[in-house]
N, C-alpha and C positions, 0 to 999 in steps of 0.2 A: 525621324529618330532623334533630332534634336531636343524634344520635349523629353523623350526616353532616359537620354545623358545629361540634360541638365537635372531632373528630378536625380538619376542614380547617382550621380557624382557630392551626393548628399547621403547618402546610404550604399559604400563601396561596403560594408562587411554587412551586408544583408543582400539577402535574394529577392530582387523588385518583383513585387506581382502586380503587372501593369495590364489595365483592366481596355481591354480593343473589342467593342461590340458587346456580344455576347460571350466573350472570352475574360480569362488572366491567362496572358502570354507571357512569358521568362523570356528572355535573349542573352547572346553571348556565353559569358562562364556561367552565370545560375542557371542557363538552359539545360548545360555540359552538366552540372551539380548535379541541377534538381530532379531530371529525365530516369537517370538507373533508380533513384530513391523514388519516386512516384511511380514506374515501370511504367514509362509512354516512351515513345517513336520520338527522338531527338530530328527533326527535318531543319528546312532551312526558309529562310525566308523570302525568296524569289528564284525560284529554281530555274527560270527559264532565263534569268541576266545573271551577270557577275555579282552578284549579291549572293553569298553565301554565309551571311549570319544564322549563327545558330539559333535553333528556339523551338518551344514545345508549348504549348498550353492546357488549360484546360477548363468548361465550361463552368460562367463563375455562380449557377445556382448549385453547384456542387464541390466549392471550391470549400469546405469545412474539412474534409478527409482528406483531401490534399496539404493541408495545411498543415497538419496536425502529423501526419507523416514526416511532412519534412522538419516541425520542432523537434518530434521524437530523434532524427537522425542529428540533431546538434547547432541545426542551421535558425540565423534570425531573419525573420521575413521582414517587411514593408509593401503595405497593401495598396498601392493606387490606385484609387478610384476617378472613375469620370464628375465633375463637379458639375456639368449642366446635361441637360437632355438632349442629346447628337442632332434632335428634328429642329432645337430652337437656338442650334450651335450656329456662328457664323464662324467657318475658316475650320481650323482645329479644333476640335472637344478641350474644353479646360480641363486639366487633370492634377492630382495632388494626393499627395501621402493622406489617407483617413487612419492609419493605425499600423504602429509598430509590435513586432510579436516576437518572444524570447520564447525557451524552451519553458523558463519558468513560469509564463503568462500564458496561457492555451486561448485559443480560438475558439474554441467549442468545448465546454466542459463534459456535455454529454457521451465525449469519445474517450474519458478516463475512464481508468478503473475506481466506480465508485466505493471503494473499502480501503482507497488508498487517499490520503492528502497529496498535493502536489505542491512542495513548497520550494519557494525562493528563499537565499538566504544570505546574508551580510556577516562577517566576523569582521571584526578589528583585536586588540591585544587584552582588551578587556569584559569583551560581549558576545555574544552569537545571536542572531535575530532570523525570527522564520516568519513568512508571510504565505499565504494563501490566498491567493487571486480568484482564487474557485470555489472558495468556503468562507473567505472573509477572517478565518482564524490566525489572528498576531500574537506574538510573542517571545520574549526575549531570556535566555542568563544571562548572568554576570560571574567571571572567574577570572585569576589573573590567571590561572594557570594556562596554556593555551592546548594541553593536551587533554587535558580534562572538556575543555570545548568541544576538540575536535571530532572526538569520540559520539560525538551528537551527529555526526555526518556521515556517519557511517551505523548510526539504528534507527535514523531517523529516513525516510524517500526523500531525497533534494532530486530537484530538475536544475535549479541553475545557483550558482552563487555569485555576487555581484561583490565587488572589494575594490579600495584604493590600490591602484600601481604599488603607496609604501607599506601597504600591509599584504603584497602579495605573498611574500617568503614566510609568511603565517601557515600557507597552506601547503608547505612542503611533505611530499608522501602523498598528496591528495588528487586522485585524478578519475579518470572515467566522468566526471561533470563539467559542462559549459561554466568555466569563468570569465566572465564579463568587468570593464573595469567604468567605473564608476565616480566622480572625482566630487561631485555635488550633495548638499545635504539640502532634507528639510528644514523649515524652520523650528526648533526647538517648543516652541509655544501651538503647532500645529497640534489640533485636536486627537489626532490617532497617537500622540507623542506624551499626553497629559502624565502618565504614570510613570514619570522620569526613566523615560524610554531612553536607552543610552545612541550614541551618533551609527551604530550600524542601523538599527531602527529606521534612524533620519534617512539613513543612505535609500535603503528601502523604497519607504515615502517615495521618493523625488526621484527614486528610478521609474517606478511604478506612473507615477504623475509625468516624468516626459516619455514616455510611451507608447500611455495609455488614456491620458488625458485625465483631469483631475476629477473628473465623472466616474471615474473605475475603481475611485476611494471610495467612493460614498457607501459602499458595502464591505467595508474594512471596520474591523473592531479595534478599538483600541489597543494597541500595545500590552499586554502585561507582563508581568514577571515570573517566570516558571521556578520554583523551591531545589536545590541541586541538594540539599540538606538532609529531607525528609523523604527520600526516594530511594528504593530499592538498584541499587549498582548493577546493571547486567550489559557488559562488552558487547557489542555484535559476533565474537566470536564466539562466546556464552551464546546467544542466539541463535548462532550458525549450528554449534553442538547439540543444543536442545531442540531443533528443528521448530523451535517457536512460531515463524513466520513463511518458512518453507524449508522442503527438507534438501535432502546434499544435492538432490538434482535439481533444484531448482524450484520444483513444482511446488503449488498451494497445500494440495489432495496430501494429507498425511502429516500435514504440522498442525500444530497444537491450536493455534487462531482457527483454522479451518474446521478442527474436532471441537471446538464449543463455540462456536459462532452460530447462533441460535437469533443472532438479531434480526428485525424485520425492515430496517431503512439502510440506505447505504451512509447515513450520518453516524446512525450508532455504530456501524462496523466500521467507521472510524474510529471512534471514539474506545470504542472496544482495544482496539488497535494502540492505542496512546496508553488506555490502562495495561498491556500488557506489554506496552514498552518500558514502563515506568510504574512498576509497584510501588505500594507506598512502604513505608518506615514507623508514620506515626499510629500508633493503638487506637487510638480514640477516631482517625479520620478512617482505620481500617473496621475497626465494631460499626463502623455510621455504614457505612456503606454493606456491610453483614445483613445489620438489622433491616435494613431495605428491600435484599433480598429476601429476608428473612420474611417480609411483611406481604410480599408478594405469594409467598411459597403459602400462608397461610387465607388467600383469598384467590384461592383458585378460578372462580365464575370473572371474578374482576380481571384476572391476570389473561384468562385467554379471551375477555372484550377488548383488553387493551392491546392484545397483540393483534387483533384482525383488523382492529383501526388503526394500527401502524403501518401494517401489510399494504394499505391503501394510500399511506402517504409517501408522496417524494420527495425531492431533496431540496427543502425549502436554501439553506448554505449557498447548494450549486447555483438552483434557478434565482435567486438574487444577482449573482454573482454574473450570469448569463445578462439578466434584465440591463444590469451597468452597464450592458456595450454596447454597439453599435447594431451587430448582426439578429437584436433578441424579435421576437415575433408575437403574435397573440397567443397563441398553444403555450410561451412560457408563462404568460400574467394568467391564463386561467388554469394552467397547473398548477401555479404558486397558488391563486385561490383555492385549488382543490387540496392541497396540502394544507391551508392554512385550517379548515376547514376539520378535517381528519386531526391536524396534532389539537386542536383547542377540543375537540371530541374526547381524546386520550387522555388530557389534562383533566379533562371531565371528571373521568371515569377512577380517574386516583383524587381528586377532589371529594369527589361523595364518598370514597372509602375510607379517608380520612377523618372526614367530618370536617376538611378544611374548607377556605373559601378563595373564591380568584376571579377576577375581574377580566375578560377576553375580548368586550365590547367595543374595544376600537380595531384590534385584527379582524374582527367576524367580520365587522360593518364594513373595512375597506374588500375583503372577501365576497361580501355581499356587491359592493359597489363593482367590481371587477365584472364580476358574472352577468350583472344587469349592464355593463356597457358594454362587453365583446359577444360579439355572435358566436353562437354554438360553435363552429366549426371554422374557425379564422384563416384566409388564405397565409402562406408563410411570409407572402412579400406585405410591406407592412406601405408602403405607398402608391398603393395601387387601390386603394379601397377596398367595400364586402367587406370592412372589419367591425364596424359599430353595429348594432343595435338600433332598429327605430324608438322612439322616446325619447332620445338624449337630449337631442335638441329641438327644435321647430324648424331649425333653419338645416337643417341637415334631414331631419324628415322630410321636406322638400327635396331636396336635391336629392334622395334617394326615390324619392315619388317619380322625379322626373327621368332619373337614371334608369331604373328598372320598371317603370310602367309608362313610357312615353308613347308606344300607339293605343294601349287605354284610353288615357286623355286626351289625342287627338280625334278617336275615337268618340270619347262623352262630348266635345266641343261639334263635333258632326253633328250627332245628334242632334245638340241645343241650338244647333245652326238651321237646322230643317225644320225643325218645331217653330220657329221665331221668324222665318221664312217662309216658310209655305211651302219648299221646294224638295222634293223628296228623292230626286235626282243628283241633289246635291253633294260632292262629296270634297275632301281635304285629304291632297296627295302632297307626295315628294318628289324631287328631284335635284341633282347635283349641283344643278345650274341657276334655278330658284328658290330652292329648298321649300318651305312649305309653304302650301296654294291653296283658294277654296275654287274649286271647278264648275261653272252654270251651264249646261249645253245654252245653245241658242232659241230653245223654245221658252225658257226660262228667265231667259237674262234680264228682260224688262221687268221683273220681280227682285233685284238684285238692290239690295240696300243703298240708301245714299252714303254711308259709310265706309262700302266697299273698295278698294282700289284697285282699276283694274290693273293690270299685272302681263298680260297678253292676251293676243286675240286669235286663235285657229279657228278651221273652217267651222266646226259643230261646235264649237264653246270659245266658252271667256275664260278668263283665269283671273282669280283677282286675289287680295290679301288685307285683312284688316292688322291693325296696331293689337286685338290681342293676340292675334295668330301669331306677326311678327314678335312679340314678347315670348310666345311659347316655343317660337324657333329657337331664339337666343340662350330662352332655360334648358330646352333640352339640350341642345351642342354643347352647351358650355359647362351642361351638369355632372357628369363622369370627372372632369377636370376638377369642377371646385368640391366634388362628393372626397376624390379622393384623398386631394387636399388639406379639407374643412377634417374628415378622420383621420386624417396623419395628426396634427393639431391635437385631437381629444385624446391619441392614442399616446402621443408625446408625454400630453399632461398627465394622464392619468400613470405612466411610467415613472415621472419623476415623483408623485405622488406615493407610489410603492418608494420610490428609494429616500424619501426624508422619512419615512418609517421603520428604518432598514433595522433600526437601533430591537425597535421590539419584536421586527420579526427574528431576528437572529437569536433573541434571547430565548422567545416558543421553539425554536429550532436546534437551542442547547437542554432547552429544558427537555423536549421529546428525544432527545438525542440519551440524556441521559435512563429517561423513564425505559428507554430501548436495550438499554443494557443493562438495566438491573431485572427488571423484567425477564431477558433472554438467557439471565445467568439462573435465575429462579426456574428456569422452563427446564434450562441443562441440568440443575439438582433434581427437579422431579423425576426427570426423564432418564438418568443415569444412575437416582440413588447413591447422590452426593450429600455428603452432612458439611454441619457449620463448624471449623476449623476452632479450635481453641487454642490461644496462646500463654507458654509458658514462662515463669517469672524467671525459673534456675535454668535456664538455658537448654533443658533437657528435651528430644523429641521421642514422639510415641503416634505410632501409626499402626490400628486394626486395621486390615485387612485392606492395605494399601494398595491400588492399580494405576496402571499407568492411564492417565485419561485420552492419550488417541490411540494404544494398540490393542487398550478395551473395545474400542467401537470396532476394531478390526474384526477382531480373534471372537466379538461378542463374549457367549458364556462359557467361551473354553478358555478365560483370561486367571491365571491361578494367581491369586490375590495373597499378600504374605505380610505379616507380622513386624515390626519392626521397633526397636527401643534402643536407644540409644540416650548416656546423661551427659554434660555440659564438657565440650574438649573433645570427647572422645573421637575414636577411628575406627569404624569398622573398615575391619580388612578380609575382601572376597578372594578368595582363589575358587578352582574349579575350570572346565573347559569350555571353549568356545561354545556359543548359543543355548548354555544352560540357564540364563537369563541374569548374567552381572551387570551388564549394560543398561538394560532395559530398568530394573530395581536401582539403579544409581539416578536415572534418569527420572525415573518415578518422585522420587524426592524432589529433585530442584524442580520438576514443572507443579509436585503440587507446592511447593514454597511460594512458586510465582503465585499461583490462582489463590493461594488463602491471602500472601499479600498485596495483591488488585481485589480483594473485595468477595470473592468469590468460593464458594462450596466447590470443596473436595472431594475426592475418588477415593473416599477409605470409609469405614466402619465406626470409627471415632478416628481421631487426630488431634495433637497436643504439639507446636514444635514452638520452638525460638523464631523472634523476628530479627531476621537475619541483615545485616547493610549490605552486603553484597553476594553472588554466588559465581564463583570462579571455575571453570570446568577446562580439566585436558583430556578429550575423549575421539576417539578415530586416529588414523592418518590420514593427511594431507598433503602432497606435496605444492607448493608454489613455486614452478621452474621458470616460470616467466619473469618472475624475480631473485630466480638463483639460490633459492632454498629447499632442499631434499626435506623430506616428510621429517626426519632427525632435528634439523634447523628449528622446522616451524613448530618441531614438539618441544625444544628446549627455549625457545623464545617464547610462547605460550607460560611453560609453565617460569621460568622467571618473572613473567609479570606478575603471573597467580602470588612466587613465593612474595615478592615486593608490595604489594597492593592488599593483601587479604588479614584481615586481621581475627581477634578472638571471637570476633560475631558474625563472622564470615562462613557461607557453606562453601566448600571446597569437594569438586568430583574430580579425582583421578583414575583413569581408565588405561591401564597397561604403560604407565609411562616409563619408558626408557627401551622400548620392543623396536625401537629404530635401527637400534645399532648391535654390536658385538653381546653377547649374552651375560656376558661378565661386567664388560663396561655398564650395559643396560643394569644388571640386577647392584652394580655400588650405586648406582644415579638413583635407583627407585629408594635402594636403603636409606640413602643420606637426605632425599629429597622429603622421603616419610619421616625421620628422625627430625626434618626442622621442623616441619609445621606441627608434630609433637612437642616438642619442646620450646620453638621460639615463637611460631604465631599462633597454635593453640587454636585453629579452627575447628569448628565440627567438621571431620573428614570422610569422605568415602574411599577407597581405596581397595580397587581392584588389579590384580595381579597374579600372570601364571610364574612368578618369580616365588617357590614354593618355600624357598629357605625363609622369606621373611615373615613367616607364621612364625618363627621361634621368637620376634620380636617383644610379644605379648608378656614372656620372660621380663623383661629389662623396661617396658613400657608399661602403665597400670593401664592405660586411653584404650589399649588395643581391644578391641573383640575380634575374633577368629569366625568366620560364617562361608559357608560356602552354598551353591544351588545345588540339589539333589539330583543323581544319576540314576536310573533301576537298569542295571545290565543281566542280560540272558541270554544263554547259548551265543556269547561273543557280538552280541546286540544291544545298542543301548538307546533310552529312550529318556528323554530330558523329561524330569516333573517340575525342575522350575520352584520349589518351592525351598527356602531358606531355612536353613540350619546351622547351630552354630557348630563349629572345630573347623579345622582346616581342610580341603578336598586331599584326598590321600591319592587318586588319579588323575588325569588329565584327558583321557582318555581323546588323544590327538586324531593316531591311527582311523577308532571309530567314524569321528567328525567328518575324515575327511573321505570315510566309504560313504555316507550320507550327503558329501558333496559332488560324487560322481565320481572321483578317480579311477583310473582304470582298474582291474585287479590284480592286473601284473604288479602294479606299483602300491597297492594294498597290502597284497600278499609278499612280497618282499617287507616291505614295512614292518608287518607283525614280525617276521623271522629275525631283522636286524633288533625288535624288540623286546625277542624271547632271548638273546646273548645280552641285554645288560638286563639286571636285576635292579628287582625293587623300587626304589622310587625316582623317578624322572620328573624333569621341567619340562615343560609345553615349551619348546624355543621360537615354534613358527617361523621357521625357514631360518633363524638367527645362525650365528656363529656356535658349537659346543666350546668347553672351555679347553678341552684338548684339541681342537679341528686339525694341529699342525701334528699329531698322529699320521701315518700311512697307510692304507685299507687294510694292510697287513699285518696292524699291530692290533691290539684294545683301546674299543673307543671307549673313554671315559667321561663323564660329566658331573660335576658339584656334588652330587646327590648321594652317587654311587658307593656302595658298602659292600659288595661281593666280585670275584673276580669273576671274570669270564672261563668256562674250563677249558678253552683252548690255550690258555695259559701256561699249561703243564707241558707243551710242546718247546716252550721258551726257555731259553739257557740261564743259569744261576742267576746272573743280575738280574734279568727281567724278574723271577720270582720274586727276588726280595722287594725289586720294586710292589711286584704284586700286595706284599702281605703292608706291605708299607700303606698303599693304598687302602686295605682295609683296614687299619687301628688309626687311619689319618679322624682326628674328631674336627670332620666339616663343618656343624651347623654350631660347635661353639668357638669356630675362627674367625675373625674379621676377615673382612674380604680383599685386602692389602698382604695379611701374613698367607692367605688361602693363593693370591697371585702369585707372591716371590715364590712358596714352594713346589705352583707347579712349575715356575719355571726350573727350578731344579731339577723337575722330575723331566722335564724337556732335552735337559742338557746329559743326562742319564741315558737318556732312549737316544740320543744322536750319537752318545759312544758306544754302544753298541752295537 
């Protein structure tokens, strides 16, 4: 265990995987760690003496899913391997760290989710820098702001982040990710650093480099600089709301990535993935990118050759990225061939449709050169031989002659020995003790070459051995050794051969990357009957026959498609009741904002809107109790950033905001909240709300439109058509809702009866507070709205009446809701004297 503790006490914050036999065995606390997280038998290491160290192992040609388990759970490994071969070991096995592994550096890329990047990341006070160890994709901003940064960490997937000790309190608020600390830079003048890559960049580098070794750059792209300028603003809570990338429960199935992911590599559904993290801003890069689709949608026979040849390629990014390490094998150098293969095919095939031209002659040929040196079918261990090709070399043609056809040839040498001989008895055996022998019985022997050396003499025969026999012994024993050897060697080289090329495979591997999602988004227009978005100058939007594009694919052709106009400022303001489709029609708007602004055709009949810099949404509740904020909190912290952050070219969705709290408090918070962004930041707004008083807004605001979702009720039944109109919903139709969500009938039918003593028009409160709640079951419950008495009224003695009549000449909807507060509480202090 000496060798054990001097290696760990050089990596005490990592899990040793120290490599005994045919094992990696853990001991001590990583055994304790790693054991519940791999779910293996924790035993101990000599059960039968006082040796009770703990420890678990597990066999190391399957140690990739073990590994990857334990990054996912947060932990850094350190892999010790054995450095010589245990047969030609004297005393101990040499042993030594081959590789260190973070959550942000994977073991095996093949065990990600390929539609996701897996990046490491660096901040300091002035940069954020993302690397990808798995795709080779760098990349950095530059902000002083550091919340403006940070906001990348939270839409972007981080595995780890790596930072100086004095830039930790940068990341304050930041958690659920491995931080790692880091003290050392690259050199500044280092090639990946060319693009005046700033010092988290460097940190990067040089984390990556002690490691992983400076081999595992070599499929690293340079640094560049992402545009914070030119890009559509969207929070990850914007994301969370729009169910962009998955919905409230988590899942893929039903967000908007998943409803137009159409691509056919897991490179493009990256990349898909970035455009839809980051829409563009600028006209000219969003028409480019139109037109492209555009150009596909119009060469149909091209578009589905080019997607069958993508269907067949893999992930040239990943398997580079793979090839750089240590663990890579044959099956990845001729999947890269087969990939390389497929995307220069694809390039093809949009080259002759353009009538352009492109040169692919040095990837084909190294593609070509791969496939003619690895065998069909390559074992995984890569030192063992069976990996090359006969032809490569002469000298290796040999030793695979000798390897795989050694009683052949001893065989044809029989032969040519009895012919040359005369002796037809003759034959060339083995054994442990002589190895190979030519055998004369004794009727023969005096025909035995002067050449010959005898070797031993038994009763019926001689044994003897000539210098080429001996030759052929030495070739064949020793030939498995120098076969396997002499192809470790070829297999070495032609590895690093792939990676000083790395520069133009990764460029065919952005290029296919892209041809994948333009192509996949031409396939989602055809296939959904999507047109090409048009942008307007006056800030105005206009949407025919608008859908939402993932509860279209649900609902298919029962999806009622709706109309929509709105000019520059304004607010439509929705009322109406629960699941008559307010949400869904708010929603419609910002996802198709996003998809015209990433490039992409729209879910409508025509479409017209503004390019918007950012799109701010308060929609749901939420509560955050692990952080000690009630769904109210996170709805008034929400919408304070919206009001702070959102300017005149901003889309703003507000979704019942102020429904957290007291009914009265809720409906001044939505008044005042709607009053600023009319008047002080002037967004295009949506704004839905069963706060029914504020339809009289439209009054005193020009921005306002009044629209509500249509209802058709019959015999006390209602049935949502979903389809937009404008004035204000005159019902709420609550009661209904919530016999459609199974209520008992006891509590139904109560319901209506408490609904048929107040008249006329009612708020939706959804379980809120009423504004009279401090009433006693024995009085009249009144609320905002209310314009007629109850008849039970008449049972009430004098003052109660005049209250009464007071109640109905009170002009609620032309009160502000401060003079509408003081006088109920008047009317409170009235009813307690009584």
């Amino acid at each position: 265990m000496k060798q054990f503790w001097d290696i760990k006490s050089v990596h005490q914050d990592k899990i040793l995987l120290f490599r005994m036999g045919d094992f990696f065995e853990m001991f001590f606390d990583d055994a304790v760690k790693a054991a519940p997280v791999l779910g293996i038998a924790l035993t101990q290491r000599n059960k039968k003496s006082q040796d009770e160290t703990p420890m678990c192992g597990v066999p190391h040609h399957s140690i990739a899913g073990p590994i990857n388990k334990l990054l996912a759970a947060g932990f850094k490994i350190a892999i010790c391997d054995q450095l010589e071969d245990p047969k030609l070991a004297k005393g101990i096995v040499k042993r030594g760290v081959t590789r260190v592994l973070t959550p942000g550096m994977v073991y095996d890329s093949d065990t990600l989710d390929g539609t996701k990047p897996h990046y490491l990341v660096s901040l300091d006070s002035e940069s954020l820098s993302f690397l990808d160890t798995t795709t080779g994709e760098a990349f950095f901003f530059r902000s002083k702001k550091t919340t403006e940064l940070l906001r990348f960490l939270q839409i972007l997937p981080v595995a780890e982040i790596v930072i100086a000790k004095e830039d930790e309190s940068l990341l304050t608020g930041v958690d659920g990710v491995l931080i790692s600390h880091h003290e050392d830079i690259a050199d500044l003048l280092h090639p990946l650093l060319k693009n005046e890559a700033p010092m988290s960049a460097a940190r990067l580098v040089s984390y990556v480099g002690n490691m992983s070794g400076e081999e595992s750059l070599a499929t690293i792209s340079p640094f560049v600089m992402r545009d914070l300028e030119h890009r559509l603003e969207i929070s990850s809570t914007t994301l969370r709301h729009l169910e962009v990338f998955s919905t409230y429960k988590g899942e893929g199935l039903g967000s908007l990535f998943h409803a137009i992911n159409r691509t056919q590599t897991s490179a493009g559904s990256r990349l898909l993935r970035q455009w839809l993290s980051f829409p563009l801003r600028d006209l000219n890069a969003i028409e480019q990118r139109l037109s492209s689709v555009e150009f596909w949608r119009s060469h149909v026979l091209e578009l589905k050759r080019v997607r069958q040849i993508l269907g067949q390629m893999g992930d040239i990014e990943r398997r580079l990225g793979k090839i750089s390490q240590p663990q890579c094998n044959g099956r990845d150098l001729l999947a890269l061939a087969g990939s390389v293969h497929a995307g220069i095919s694809a390039l093809e095939v949009l080259v002759h449709a353009t009538g352009g031209q492109a040169n692919f002659e040095g990837l084909r040929d190294l593609a070509y050169k791969i496939e003619r040196t690895m065998v069909e079918d390559p074992p995984l261990a890569t030192k063992q031989g069976y990996l090359i090709r006969n032809g490569v070399s002469p000298e290796l043609d040999e030793l695979i002659e000798l390897s795989t056809n050694a009683q052949a040839m001893v065989s044809r040498m029989e032969a040519e020995e009895k012919e040359k001989t005369g002796i037809s008895s003759l034959k060339i055996r083995y054994n442990n003790v002589f190895g190979y022998y030519i055998e004369i019985t004794n009727s023969h022997k005096d025909k035995a070459p002067a050449h010959y050396q005898r070797k031993q003499t038994l009763t019926n025969a001689e044994r003897y051995c000539t210098d080429e026999l001996i030759e052929l012994e030495r070739k064949v024993l020793s030939a498995n050794t120098k076969r396997a050897d002499l192809e470790f060697e070829f297999f070495e080289a032609l590895r690093k051969e792939i990676l000083a090329q790395c520069p133009g495979l990764l460029a065919l591997a952005h290029e296919c990357s892209e041809v994948d999602v333009v192509a996949s988004l031409a396939w989602l227009s055809l296939e959904e009957k999507y047109v090409r978005p048009k942008f307007s100058a006056d800030g105005s939007l206009k949407m025919k026959a608008s859908r939402h594009p993932v509860v279209e694919q649900t609902v298919k052709k029962n999806f009622v498609a709706n109309d929509l106009e709105l000019r520059q400022h304004s607010c439509l303001l929705l009322t109406g009741p629960n699941m008559a489709g307010k949400s869904t029609l708010m929603r419609q708007v910002a996802l198709n904002a996003i998809l015209a602004q990433m490039g992409s055709f729209v879910p409508c009949d025509e479409a017209e809107m503004p390019i918007f810099d950012a799109i701010f949404t308060r929609i749901g509740a939420s509560d955050q109790l692990s952080e000690g904020l009630s769904t109210f909190m996170v709805e008034m912290t929400e919408t304070s950033a919206m009001l702070k952050n959102a300017t005149k070219d901003s889309l703003v969705i507000l979704d019942e905001v102020g429904r957290g709290t007291s009914t009265f408090d809720g409906m001044c918070l939505a008044q005042s909240i709607l009053e600023h962004l009319l008047s002080d930041v002037k967004a295009l707004t949506f704004f839905a709300t069963h706060y029914h008083e504020l339809t009289s807004l439209d009054q005193s605001f020009g921005q306002i439109t009044n629209a509500h979702m249509t209802v058709a009720e019959r015999n006390g039944e209602i049935r949502f058509l979903h389809t937009l109109v404008k004035g204000p919903a005159l019902k709420s139709y609550g009661v209904q809702v919530a016999e459609l969500a199974g209520l008992p009938a006891t509590v139904t039918k109560r319901a209506k009866s408490l609904l048929r003593d107040i008249e006329s028009k009612r708020v939706q409160a959804s379980s809120q507070l009423s504004l009279l709640d401090s009433l006693t079951s024995d009085e009249v419950y009144v609320e905002p709205v209310v314009v007629n008495v109850d008849p039970e009224a008449a049972r009430v003695g004098e003052k109660m009446k005049s209250l009464m009549e007071e109640l109905q000449k009170f002009p609620l909807m032309q009160t502000s809701p401060l003079d509408v507060m003081n006088q109920v509480a008047k009317w409170k202090e009235i009813v307690e004297r009584v």
